[in-house]
Structure formats: C-alpha cells, structure tokens
N, C-alpha and C positions, 0 to 999 in steps of 0.2 A: 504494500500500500504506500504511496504518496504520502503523507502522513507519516509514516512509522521513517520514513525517509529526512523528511524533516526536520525529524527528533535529534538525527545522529547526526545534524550540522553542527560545530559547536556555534556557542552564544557571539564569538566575532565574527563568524561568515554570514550573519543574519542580514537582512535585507529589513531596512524599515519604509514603510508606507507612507509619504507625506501627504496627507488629506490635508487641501488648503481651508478647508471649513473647521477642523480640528483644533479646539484651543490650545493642546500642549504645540501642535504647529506653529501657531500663528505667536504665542509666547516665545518658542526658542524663537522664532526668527526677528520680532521684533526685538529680542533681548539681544543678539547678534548685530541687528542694526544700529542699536543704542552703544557699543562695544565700538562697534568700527567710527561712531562718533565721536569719542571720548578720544579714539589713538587720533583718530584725523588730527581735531582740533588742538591737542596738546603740544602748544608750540616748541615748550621748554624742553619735552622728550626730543621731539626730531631735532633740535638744538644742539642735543648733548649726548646723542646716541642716533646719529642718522642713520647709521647701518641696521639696526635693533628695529628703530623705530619702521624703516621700511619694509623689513623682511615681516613686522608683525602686519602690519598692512596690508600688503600680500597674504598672507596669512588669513587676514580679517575676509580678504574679498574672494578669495578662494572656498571659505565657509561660507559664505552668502549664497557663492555661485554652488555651491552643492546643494544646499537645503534649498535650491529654488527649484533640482529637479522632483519629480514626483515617487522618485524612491533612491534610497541611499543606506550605503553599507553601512554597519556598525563602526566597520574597522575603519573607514574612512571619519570616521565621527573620531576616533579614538586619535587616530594616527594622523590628524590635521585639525582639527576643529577642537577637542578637548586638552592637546597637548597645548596649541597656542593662549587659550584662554588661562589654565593653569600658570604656564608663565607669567602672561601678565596680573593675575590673581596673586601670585606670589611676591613677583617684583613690586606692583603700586597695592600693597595691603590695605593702607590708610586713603586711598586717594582715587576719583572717579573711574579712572580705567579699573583697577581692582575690583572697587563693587558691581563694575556692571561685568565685570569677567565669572565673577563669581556668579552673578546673578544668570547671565548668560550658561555656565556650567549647571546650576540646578533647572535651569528650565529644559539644558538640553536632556542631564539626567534623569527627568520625569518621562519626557520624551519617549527615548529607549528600552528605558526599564532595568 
C-alpha cells in the first residue's frame, strides 16, 4: 500500500503542502517577510558586516522564494530557511532582526510539525 510506503520516508524527506488559505501558511510567510524587513533596513549591520549582512539577505529571499511554491521539503526548511533564521536569532538576541527570527522560527515550526 501507498500509505504503509509513506511511513518509511523518514521525517526530512517529507514534503509539506503550502495551502495559501492556511493560517500556519500565511503566518510563516508573513513572519518571513517581517525578517527580510528588519535585515533590509538595518543600516548599521550592512555597515559593519557587508559580507554577513548580504549572504543573510540572500538567504532571507531564497526562503521567501521557497515558501511561495505550493509545496516544499522539510529539508529544505531545515537546511536554508531554519538555519538562517537561527543565526540571526542568535547573533541580534536583544534587537528587531532576533525577535522577528525567532518569531519567524516558531511560526515556521508550527508549520511543519
């Protein structure tokens, strides 16, 4: 059976469904767009870490561009989209990129599962 096939995918090769009417959807993605706002606009980062600052930007628009197709790997969640946020969750703890990284990281982790 199809099904019992399914089972034995592990949990990273899984495929998630983006329903644009879906609120955990439309949460990661606007928490995403709030993120890539925060790195745009922070003049002082790209000031003093142009290289950082650019690669997370890329970064930022490369997760946008995935979560706007209508399905998407877990691993690709993991291995581009959770790893970047993290970073910057870690690096600006106290300061707008941080909270909306993190914020961004739990909306995507509701998401997924």
């Amino acid at each position: 059976r199809k099904e019992d096939d399914l089972n034995l995918i592990p949990a990273s090769d899984r495929i998630v469904t983006l329903d644009d009417n879906d609120p955990k959807v439309i949460k990661a993605r606007e928490a995403l767009d709030r993120v890539a706002e925060e790195v745009r606009a922070n003049n002082a980062y790209a000031e003093s870490e142009p290289g950082d600052w650019a690669q997370r930007r890329a970064e930022s628009e490369a997760s946008k561009q995935l979560f706007s197709a209508p399905r998407i790997s877990v691993e690709a969640i993991k291995g581009v989209t959770l790893k970047f946020l993290e970073h910057l969750a870690k690096k600006f703890v106290d300061h707008a990129i941080g909270i909306a990284a993190a914020g961004a990281i739990a909306a995507i982790l509701a998401l997924i599962g």
